[in-house]
N, C-alpha and C positions, 0 to 999 in steps of 0.2 A: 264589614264582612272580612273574614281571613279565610287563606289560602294554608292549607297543607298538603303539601307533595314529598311522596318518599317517590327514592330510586336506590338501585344497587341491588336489586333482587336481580335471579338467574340460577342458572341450574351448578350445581357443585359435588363434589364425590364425594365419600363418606368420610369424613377427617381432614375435608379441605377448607376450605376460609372463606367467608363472602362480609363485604361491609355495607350496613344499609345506611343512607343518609336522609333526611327531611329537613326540610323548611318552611318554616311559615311565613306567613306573610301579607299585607293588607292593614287592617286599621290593628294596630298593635300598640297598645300603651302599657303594656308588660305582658312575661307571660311567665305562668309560673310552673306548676307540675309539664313536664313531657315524660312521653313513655314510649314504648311498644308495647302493642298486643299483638297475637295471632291467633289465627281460626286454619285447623288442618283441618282434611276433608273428613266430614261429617262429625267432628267436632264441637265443642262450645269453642266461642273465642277467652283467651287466655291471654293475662298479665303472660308479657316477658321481662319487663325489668320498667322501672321511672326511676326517674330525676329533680330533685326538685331545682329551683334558681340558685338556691347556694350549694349544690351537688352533692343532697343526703342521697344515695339510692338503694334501691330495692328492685332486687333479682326475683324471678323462679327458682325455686328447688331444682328445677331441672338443667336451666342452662346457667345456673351458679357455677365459675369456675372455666366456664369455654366464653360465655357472652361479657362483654363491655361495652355499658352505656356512657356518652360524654353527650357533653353539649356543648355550644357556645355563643352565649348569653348577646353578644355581640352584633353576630348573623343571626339570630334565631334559627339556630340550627340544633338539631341530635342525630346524635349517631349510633349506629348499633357492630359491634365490632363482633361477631362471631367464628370463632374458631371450633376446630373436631366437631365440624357438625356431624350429625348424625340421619339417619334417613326418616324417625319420630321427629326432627327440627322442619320438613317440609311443612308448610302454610302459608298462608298468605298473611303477610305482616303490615302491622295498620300503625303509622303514627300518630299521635296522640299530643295535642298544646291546650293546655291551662289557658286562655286568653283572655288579657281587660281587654275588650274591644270596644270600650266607649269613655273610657275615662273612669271609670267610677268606682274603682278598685273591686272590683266584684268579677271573676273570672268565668269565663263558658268555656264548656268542650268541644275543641275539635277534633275532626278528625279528618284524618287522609282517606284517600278511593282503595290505598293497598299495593302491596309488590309482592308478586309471587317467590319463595322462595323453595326450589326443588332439589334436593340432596339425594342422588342415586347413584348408582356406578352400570 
């Protein structure tokens, strides 16, 4: 079983900064894609950007250019660097790990519970 927990959601002004981070964690024998998604209210939930292990990524059209995704392969860790957010960036933001979690090179999805992110003034 693995564990994924993001933190670093909270409320921010419109053009201000917020950095989300995740972790995984548990029976981990690699892990390959990470991402974020988010789901604003009423909404589908939505790519924000993944990563893969050798760090090809891919953005949204939308937060191309404010958002930066890293990782580190090490901790099993991603991060989500958000800058000029905007008050459309409000969701709740879901991490996301590729994980072998038995050995067998064959990877499942996880996922996080979520951290709200609120952009208002």
């Amino acid at each position: 079983q693995v564990q994924v927990v993001e933190s670093g959601g909270g409320l921010v002004q419109p053009g201000g900064s917020l950095r989300l981070s995740c972790a995984a964690s548990g029976s981990i024998f690699a892990i390959y894609d990470m991402g974020w998604y988010r789901q604003a209210p009423g909404k589908e939930l939505a790519l924000v950007a993944t990563i893969t292990s050798s760090g090809s990524i891919n953005y949204a059209d939308s937060v191309k250019g404010r958002f930066t995704i890293s990782r580190d392969n090490a901790k099993n860790t991603v991060d989500l660097q958000m800058n000029v957010l905007k008050p459309e960036d409000t969701a709740v933001y879901y991490c996301t790990a590729d994980v072998d979690d038995l050995g067998w090179g064959r990877a499942n999805v996880y996922w996080g519970l979520g951290t709200q992110v609120t952009v208002s003034s």
